[in-house]
Backbone as numpy.savetxt, mean C-alpha at the origin, in Angstrom:
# Nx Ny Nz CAx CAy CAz Cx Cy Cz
-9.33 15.85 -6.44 -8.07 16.40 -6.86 -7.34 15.33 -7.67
-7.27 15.60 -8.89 -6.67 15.17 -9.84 -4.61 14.47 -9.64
-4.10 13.63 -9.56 -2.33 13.87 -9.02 -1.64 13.17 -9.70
-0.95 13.84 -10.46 -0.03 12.74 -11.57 0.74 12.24 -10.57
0.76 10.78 -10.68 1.87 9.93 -10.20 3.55 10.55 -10.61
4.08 10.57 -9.43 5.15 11.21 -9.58 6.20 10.10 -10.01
7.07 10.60 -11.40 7.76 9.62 -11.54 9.48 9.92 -11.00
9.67 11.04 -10.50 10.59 12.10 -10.23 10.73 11.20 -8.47
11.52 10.48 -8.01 11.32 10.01 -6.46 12.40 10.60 -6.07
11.55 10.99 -4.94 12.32 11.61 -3.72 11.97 10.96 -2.68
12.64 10.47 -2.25 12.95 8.93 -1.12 12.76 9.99 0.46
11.37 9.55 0.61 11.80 9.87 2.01 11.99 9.07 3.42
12.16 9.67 4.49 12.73 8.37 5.56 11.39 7.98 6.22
11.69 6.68 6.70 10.39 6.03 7.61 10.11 7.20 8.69
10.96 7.61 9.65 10.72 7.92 10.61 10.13 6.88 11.36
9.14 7.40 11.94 7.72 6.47 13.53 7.13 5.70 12.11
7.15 5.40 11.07 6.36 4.55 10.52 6.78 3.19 10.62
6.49 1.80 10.66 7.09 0.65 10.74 5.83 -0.48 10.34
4.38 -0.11 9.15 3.86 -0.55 9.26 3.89 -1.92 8.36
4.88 -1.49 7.13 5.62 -2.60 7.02 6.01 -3.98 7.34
6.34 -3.68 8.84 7.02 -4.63 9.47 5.62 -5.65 9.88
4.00 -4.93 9.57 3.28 -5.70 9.91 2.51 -6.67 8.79
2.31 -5.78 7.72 1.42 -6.18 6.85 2.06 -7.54 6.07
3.00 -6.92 5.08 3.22 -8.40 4.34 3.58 -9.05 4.83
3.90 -10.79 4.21 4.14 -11.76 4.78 5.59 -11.94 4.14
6.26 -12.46 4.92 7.91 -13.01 4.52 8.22 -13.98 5.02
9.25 -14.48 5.06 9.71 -15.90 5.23 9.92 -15.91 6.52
10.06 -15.00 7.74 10.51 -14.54 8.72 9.45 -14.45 9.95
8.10 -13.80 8.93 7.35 -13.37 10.13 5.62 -13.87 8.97
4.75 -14.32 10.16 3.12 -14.00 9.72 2.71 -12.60 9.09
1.85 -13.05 7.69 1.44 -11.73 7.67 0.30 -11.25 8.48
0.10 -9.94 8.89 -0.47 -8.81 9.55 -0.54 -9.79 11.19
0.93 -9.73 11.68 1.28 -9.71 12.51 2.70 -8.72 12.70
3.09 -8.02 13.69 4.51 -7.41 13.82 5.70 -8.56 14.04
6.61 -7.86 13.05 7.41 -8.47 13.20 8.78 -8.49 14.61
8.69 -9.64 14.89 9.61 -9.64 16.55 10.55 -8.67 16.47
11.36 -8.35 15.33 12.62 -7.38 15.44 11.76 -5.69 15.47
10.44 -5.43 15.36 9.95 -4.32 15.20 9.78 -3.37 16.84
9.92 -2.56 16.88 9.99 -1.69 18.35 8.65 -0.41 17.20
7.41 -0.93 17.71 6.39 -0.23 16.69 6.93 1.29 17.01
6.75 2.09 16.41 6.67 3.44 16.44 7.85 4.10 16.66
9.30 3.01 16.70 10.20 3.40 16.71 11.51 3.10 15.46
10.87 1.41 14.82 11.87 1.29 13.79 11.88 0.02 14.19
13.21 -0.52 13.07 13.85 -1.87 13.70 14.59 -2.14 14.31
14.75 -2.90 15.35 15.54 -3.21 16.39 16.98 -3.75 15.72
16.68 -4.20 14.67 18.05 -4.36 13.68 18.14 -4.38 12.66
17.65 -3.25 12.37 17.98 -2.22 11.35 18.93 -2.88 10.78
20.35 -2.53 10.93 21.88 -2.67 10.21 21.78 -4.08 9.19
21.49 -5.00 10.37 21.20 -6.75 10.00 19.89 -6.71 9.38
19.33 -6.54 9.30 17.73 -6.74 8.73 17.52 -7.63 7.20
16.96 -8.42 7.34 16.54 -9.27 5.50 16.85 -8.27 4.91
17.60 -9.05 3.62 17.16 -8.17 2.74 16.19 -7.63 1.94
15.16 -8.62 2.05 13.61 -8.48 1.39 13.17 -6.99 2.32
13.66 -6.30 3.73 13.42 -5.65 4.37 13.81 -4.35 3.64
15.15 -4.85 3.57 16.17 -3.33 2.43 15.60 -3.25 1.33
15.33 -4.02 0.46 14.29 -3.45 -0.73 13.37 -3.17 -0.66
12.39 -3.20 0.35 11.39 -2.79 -0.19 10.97 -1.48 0.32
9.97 -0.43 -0.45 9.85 0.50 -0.58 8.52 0.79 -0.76
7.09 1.45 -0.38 6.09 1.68 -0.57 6.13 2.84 -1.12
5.02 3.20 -2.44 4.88 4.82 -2.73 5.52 5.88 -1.98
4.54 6.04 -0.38 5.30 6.89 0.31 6.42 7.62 0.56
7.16 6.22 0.65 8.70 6.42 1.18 9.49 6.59 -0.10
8.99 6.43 -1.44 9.89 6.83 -2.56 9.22 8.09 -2.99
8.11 8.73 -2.26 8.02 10.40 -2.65 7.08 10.29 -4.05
6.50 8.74 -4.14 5.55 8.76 -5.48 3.93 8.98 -4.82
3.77 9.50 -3.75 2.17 10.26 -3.33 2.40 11.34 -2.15
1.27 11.30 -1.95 1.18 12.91 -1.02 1.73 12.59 0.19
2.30 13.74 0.92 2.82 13.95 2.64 1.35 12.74 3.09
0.80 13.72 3.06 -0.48 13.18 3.83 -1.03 11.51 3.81
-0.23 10.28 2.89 -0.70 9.16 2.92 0.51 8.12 3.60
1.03 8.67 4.58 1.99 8.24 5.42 1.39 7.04 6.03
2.20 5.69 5.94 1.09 4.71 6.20 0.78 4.46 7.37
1.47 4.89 8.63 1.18 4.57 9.99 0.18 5.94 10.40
0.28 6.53 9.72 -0.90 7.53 9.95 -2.12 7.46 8.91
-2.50 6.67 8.17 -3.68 6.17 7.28 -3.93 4.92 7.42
-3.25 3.55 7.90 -3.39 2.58 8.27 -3.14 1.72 7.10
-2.64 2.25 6.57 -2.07 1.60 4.86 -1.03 1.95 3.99
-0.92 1.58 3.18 0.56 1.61 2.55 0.31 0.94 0.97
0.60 1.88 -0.25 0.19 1.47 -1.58 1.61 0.89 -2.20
1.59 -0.13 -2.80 3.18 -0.66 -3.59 2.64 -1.10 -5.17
3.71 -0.66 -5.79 3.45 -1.88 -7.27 3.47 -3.74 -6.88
2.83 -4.27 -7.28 2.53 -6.07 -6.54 3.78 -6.52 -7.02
3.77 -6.34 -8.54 5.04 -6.44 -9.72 4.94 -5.66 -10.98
5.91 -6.52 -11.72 5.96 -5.52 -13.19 5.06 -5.27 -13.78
4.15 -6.17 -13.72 3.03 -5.79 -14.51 1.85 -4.82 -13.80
1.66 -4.64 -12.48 1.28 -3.37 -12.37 1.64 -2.23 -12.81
2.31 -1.80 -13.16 2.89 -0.68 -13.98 2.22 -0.38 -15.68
1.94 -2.26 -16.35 1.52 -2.23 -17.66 0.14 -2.04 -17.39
-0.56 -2.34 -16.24 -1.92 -2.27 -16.14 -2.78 -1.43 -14.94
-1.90 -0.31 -14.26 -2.40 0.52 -14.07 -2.99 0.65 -12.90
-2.50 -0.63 -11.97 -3.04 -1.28 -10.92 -2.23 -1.39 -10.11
-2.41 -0.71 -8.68 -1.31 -0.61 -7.46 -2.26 -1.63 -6.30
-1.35 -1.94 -5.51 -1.76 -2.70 -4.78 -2.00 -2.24 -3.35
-3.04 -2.24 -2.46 -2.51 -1.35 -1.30 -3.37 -2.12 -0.09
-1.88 -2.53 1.02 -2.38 -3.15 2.03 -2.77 -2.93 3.55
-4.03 -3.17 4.12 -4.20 -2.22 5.06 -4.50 -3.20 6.30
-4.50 -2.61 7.24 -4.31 -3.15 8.25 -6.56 -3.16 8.29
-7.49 -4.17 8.70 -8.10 -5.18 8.31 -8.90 -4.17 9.61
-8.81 -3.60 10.63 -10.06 -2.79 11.23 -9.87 -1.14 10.24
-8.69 -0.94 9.51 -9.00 0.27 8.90 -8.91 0.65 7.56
-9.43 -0.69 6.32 -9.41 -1.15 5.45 -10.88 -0.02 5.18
-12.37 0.24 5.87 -12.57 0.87 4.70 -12.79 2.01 5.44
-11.43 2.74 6.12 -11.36 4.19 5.83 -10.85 4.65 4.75
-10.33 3.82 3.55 -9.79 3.94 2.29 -10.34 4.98 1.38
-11.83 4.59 1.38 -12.19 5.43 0.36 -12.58 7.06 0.81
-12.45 7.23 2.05 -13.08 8.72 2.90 -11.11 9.26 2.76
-10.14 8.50 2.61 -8.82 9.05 2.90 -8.40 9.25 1.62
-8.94 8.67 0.14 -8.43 7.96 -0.96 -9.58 9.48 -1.86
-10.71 9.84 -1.30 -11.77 10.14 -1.81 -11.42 11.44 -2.76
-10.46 12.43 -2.26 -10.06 13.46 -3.30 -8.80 13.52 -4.38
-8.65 12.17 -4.32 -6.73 12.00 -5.26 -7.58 10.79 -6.08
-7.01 11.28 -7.10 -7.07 10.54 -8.62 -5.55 10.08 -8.89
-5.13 9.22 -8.83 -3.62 9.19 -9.65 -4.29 8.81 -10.48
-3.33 9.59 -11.73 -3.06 9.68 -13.08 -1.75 9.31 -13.49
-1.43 8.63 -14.71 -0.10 8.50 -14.79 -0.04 9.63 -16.26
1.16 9.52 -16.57 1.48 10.11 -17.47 1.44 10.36 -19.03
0.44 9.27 -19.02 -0.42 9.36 -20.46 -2.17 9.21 -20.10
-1.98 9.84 -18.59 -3.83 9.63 -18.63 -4.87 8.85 -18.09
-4.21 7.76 -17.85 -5.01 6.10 -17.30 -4.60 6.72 -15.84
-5.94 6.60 -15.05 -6.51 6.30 -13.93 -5.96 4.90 -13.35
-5.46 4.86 -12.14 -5.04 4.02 -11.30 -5.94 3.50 -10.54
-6.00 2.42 -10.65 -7.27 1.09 -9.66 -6.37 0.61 -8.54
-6.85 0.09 -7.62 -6.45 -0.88 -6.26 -6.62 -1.68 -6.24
-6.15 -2.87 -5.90 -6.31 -4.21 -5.55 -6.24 -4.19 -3.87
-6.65 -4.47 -2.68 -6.82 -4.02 -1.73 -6.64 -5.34 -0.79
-5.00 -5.80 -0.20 -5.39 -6.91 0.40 -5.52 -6.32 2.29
-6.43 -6.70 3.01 -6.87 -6.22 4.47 -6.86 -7.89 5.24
-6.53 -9.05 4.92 -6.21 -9.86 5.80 -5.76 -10.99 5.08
-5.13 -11.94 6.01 -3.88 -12.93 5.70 -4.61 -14.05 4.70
-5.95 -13.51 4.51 -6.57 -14.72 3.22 -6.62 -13.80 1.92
-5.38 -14.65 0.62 -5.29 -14.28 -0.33 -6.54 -14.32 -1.21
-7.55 -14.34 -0.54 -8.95 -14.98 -1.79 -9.40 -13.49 -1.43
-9.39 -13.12 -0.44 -10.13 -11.91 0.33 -9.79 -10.51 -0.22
-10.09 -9.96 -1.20 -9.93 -8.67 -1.76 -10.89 -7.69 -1.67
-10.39 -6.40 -2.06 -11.35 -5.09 -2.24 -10.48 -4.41 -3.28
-11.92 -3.60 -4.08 -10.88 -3.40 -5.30 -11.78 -1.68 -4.91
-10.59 -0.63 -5.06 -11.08 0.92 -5.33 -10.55 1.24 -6.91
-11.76 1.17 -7.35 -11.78 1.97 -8.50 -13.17 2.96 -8.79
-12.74 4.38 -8.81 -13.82 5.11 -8.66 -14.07 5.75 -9.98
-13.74 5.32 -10.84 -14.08 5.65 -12.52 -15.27 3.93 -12.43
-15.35 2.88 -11.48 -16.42 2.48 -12.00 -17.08 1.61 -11.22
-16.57 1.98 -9.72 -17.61 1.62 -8.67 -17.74 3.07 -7.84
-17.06 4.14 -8.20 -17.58 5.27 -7.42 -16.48 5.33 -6.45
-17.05 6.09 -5.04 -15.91 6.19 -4.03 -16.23 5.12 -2.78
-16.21 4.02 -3.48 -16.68 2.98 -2.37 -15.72 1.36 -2.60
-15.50 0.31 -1.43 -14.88 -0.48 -2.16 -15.65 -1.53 -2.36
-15.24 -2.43 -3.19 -15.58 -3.28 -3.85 -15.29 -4.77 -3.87
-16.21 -5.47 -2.79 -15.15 -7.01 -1.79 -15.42 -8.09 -2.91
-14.44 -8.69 -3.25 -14.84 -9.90 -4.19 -13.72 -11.19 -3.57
-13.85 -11.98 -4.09 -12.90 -13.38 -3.70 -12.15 -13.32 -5.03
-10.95 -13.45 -5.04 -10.02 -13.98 -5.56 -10.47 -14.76 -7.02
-10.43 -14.06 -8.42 -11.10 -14.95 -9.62 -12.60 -14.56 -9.76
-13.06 -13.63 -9.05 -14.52 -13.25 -9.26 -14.54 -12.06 -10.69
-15.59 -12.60 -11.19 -15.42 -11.47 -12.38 -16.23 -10.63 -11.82
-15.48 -9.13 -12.57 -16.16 -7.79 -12.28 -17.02 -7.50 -13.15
């Protein structure tokens, strides 16, 4: 199934999701560890006070740019732009929690994002706290499978 990236966001709420609070790393907490202020499956314990690196940030999901169905505490992952230049090159970043890193491509296997002139969207795939350690899904040219390389490996 083919899905234009929606550029139209409709922000929706975390609810029970808080997986966030595990994956990236911040100044605050280890990455893919929970963070102490997190009450899993319920939110943040302080919410109101929370970093602000906490208040900005936003995964696909929760800005209504992919499907109901890729809710990250219920897929074990969560897709973001890295930075600006993902956007020029077509490349989202998506981080998963490291025992359910390759249910990716069986959850990932019928959605194509497309953007709005056509270009197919690739992954950069980080699944544990070593930045060398990648997986890349791109199924225009490894198929529906991922693809583990180190950090600087040519494709």
């Amino acid at each position: 199934m083919e899905e234009i990236i929606r550029h139209k966001k409709i922000e929706r709420d975390c609810g029970d999701c808080s997986l966030c609070c595990k994956l990236p790393r911040t100044d605050f907490k280890e990455e893919y560890q929970w963070c102490k202020s997190c009450d899993v499956g319920n939110g943040c314990k302080i919410y109101n006070s929370r970093p602000q690196v906490c208040k900005d940030f936003k995964c696909l999901w929760k800005l209504g740019m992919c499907e109901e169905r890729l809710k990250p505490n219920k897929v074990g992952f969560y897709i973001v732009p890295e930075n600006e230049s993902s956007w020029d090159e077509a490349v989202f970043t998506i981080y998963a929690e490291t025992h359910r890193v390759n249910n990716i491509p069986k959850v990932m296997g019928d959605i194509r994002l497309v953007d709005h002139i056509g270009r197919t969207w690739s992954y950069v795939i980080r699944y544990n706290p070593d930045d060398n350690d990648l997986a890349i899904y791109n199924k225009d040219r490894f198929g529906n499978v991922l693809k583990y390389v180190k950090r600087g490996d040519k494709l």
